[in-house]
Backbone bond lengths (Angstrom), bond angles and torsions (degrees), N, CA, C in turn:
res aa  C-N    CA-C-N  psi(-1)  N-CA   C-N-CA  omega(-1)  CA-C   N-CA-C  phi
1 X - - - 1.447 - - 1.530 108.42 -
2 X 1.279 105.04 129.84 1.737 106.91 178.50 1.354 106.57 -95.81
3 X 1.487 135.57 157.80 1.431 141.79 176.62 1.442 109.87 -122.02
4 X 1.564 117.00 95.12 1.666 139.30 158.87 1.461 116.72 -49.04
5 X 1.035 121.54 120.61 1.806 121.63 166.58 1.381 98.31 -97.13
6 X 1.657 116.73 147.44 1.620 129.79 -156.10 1.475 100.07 -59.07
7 X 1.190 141.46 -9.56 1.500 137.82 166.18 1.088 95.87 -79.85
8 X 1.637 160.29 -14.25 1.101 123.17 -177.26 1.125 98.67 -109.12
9 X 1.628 117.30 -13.04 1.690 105.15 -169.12 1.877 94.76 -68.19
10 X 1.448 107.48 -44.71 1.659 127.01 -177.71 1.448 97.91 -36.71
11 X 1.319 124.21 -28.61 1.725 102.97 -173.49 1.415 104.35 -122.62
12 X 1.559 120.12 34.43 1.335 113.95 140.77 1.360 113.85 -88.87
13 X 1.522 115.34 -11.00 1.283 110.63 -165.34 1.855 104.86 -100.97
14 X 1.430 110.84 -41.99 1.264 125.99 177.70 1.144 135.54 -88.71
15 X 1.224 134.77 129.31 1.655 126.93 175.14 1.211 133.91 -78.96
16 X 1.519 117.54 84.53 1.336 124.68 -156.47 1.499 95.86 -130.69
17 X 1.743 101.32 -170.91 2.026 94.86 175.58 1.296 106.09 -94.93
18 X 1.676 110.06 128.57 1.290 149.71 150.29 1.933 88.87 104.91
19 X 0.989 111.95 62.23 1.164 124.94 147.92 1.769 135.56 -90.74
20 X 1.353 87.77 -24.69 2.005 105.24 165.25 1.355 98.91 -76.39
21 X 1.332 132.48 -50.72 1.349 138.23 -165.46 1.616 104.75 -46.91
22 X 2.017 94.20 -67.70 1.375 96.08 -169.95 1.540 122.90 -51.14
23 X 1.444 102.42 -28.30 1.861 114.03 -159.70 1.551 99.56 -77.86
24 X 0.948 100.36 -46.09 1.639 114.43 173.31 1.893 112.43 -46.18
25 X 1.116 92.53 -35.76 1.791 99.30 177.32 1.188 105.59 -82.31
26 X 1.167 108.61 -34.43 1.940 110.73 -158.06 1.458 82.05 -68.09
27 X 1.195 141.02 -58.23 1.521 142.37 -135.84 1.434 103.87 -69.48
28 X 1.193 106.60 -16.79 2.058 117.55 -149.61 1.791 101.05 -106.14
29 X 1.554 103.56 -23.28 1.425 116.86 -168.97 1.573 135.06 -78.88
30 X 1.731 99.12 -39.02 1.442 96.59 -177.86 1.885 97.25 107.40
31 X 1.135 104.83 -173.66 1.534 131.23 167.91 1.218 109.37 -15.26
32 X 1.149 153.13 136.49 1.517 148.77 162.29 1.677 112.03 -119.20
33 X 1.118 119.35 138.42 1.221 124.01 175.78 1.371 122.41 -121.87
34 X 1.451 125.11 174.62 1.123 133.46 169.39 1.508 112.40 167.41
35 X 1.393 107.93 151.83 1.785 128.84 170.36 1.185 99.44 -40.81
36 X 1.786 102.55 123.07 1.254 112.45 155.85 1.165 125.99 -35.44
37 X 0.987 101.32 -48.27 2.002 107.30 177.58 1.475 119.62 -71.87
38 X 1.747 113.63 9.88 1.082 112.37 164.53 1.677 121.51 -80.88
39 X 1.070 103.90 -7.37 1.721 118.16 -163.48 1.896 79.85 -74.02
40 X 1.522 122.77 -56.11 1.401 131.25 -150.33 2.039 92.64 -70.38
41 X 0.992 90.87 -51.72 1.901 93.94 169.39 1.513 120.50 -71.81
42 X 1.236 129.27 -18.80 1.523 123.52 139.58 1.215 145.93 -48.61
43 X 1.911 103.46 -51.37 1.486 104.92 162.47 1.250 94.65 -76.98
44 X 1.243 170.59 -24.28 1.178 154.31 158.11 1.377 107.76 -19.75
45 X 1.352 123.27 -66.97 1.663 149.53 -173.72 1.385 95.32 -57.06
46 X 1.030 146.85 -53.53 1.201 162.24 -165.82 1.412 99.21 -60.76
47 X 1.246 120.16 -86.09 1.470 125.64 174.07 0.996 130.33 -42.71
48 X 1.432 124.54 -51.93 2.076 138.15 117.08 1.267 82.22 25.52
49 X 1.981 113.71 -109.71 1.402 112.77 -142.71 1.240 108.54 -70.60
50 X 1.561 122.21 -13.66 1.544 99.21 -178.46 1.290 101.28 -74.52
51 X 1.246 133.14 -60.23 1.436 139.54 -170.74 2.150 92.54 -22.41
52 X 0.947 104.96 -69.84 1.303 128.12 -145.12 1.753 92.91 -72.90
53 X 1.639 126.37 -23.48 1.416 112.12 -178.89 1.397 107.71 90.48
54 X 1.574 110.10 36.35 1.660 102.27 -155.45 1.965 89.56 -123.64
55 X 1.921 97.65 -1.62 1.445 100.08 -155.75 1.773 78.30 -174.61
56 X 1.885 92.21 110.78 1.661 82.46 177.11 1.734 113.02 -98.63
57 X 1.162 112.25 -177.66 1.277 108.53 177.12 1.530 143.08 -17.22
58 X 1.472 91.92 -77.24 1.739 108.72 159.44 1.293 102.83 -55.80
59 X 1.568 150.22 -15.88 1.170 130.32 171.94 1.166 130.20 -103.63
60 X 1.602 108.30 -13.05 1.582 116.39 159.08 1.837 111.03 -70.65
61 X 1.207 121.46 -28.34 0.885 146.08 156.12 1.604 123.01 -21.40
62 X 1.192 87.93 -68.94 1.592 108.31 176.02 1.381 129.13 -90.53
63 X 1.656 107.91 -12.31 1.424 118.01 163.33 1.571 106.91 -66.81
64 X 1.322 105.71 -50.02 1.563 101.86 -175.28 1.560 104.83 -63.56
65 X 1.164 134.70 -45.57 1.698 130.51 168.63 1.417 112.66 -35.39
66 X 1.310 117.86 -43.77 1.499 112.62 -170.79 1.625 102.60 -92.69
67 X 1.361 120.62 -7.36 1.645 122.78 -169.64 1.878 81.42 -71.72
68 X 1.658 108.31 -60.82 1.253 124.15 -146.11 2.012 95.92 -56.92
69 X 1.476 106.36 -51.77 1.452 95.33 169.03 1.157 143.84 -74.83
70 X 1.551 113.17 -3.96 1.373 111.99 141.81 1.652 134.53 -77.48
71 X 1.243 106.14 -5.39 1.313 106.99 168.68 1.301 103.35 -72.57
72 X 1.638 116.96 -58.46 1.499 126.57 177.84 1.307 107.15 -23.68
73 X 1.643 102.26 -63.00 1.639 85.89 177.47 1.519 143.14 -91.24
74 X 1.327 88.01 9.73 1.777 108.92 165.20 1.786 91.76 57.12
75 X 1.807 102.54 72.82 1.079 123.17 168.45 1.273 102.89 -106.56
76 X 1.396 148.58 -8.83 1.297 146.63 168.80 1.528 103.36 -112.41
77 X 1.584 125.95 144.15 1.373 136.32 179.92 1.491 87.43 -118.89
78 X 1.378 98.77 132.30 1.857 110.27 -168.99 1.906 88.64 -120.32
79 X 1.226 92.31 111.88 1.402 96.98 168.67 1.856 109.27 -90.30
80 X 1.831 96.52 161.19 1.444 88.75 -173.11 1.324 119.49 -95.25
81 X 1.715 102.12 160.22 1.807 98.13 167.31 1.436 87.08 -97.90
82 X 1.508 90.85 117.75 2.025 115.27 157.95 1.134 111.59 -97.84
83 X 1.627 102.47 -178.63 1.542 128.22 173.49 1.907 88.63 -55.76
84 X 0.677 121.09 -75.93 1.976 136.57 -166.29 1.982 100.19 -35.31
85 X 1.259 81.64 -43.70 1.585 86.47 -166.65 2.035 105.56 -69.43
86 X 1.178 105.54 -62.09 1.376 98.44 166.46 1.558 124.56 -64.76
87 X 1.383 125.95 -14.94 1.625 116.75 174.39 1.884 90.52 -82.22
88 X 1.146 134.00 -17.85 1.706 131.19 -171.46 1.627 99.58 -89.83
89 X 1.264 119.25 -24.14 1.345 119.71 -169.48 1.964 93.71 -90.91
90 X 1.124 106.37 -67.43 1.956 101.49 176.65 1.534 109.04 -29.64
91 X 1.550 115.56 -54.90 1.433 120.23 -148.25 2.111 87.65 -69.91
92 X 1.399 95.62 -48.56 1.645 90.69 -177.97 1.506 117.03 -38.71
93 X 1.642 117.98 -53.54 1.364 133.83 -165.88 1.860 100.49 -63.86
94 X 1.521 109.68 -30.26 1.409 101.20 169.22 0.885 107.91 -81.32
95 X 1.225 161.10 -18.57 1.456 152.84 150.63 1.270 140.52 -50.90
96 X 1.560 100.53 -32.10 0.869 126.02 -146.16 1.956 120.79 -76.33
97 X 1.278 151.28 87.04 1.706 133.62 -129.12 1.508 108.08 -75.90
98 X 1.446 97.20 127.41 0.911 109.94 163.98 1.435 136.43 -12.10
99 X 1.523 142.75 -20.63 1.281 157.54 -164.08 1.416 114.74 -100.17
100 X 1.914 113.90 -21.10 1.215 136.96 -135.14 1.917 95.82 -101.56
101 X 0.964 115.96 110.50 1.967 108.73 -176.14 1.456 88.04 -98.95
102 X 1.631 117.43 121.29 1.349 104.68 164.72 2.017 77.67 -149.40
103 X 1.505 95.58 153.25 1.504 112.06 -155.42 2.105 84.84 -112.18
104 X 1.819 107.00 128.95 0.944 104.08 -179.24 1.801 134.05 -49.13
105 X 1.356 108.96 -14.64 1.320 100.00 173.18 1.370 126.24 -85.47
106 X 1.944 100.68 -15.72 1.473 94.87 -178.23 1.923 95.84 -82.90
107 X 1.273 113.80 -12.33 1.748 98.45 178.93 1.385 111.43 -67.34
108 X 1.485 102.43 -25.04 1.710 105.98 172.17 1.890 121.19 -22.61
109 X 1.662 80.51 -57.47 1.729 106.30 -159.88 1.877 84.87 -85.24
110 X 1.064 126.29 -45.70 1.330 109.08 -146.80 1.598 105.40 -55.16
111 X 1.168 134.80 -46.34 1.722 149.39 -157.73 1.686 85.93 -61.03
112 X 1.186 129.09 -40.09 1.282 111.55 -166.08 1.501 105.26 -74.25
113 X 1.439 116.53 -51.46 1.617 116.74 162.08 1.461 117.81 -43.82
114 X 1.077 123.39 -49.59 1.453 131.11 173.46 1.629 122.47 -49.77
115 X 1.291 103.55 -30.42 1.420 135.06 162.89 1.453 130.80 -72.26
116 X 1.437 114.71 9.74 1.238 71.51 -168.81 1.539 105.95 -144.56
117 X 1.249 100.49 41.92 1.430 120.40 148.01 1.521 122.41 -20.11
118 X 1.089 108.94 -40.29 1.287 110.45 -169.87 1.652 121.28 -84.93
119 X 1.683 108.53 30.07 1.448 118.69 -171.24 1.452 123.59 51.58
120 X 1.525 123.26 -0.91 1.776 100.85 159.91 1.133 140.54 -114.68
121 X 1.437 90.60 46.45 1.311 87.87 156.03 2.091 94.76 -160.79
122 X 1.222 108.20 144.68 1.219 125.19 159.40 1.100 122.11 -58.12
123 X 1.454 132.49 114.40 1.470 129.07 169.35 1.577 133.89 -87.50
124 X 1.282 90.53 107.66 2.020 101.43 -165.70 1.814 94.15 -107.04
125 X 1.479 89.12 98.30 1.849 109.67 168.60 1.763 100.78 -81.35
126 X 1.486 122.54 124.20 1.053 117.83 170.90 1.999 134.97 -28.03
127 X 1.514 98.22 105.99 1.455 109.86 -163.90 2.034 101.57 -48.85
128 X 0.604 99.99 -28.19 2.012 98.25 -168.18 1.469 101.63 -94.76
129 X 1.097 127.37 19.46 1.289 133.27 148.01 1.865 115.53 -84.75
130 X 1.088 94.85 -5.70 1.814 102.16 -169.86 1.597 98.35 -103.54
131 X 1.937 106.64 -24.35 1.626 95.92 -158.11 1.721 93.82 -109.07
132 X 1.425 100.46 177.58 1.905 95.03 -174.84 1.380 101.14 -67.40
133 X 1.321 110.38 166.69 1.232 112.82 160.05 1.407 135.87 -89.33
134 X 1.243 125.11 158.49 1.417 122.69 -154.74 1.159 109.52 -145.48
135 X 1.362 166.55 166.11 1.383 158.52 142.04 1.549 120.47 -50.62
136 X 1.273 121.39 138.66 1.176 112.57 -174.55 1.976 123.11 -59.19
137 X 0.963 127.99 142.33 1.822 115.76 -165.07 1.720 83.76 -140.55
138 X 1.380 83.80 152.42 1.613 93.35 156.68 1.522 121.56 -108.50
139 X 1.229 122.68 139.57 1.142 130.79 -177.78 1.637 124.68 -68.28
């Protein structure tokens, strides 16, 4: 099982840069996962490009159609935010140095990456962080 942070699930759905990259992995991988609370930071993304003209109507439209049939087919494994998960996320932020800007929802996701030593799950750090950057385009 591999573990997606909501930017990578966002560019199976969207045509942005390194969206071939990511899809291309997803296909090769198996199981995909991610924080429940990634579903709430997806439609976030979602609304993002419409807001922004990046994804018009009929096409925000149809992202959510294909979100809804991949749920159907329970192509995403939504792990939970528990009691464990938020007492692991506080204890981090006390630890955590001073110099370090990380915004509480992405600590959400991080503990599970941080976690996961224990081989089950694959760790997929957003692919377009590796490639240059580019402006977002539609395909």
């Amino acid at each position: 099982m591999m573990y997606f942070d909501t930017a990578s699930l966002a560019k199976c759905y969207l045509n942005e840069h390194g969206s071939k990259e990511v899809r291309d992995f997803a296909v090769t991988g198996g199981k995909i996962a991610c924080c429940e609370f990634g579903r709430i930071e997806l439609a976030a993304t979602f609304h993002r490009n419409l807001r922004q003209k990046m994804v018009s109507a009929v096409e925000f439209r149809l992202l959510w159609k294909q979100f809804d049939l991949d749920e159907e087919s329970r192509l995403w494994t939504w792990l939970p935010v528990n009691r464990e998960l938020l007492a692991d996320v506080t204890t981090r932020f006390r630890k955590l140095a001073p110099a370090v800007y990380l915004r509480s929802a992405d600590a959400l996701i991080l503990p599970v990456r941080w976690n996961t030593d224990s081989g089950k799950f694959t760790v997929m750090m957003v692919i377009c962080w590796q490639l240059p950057r580019h402006s977002v385009s539609r395909e």
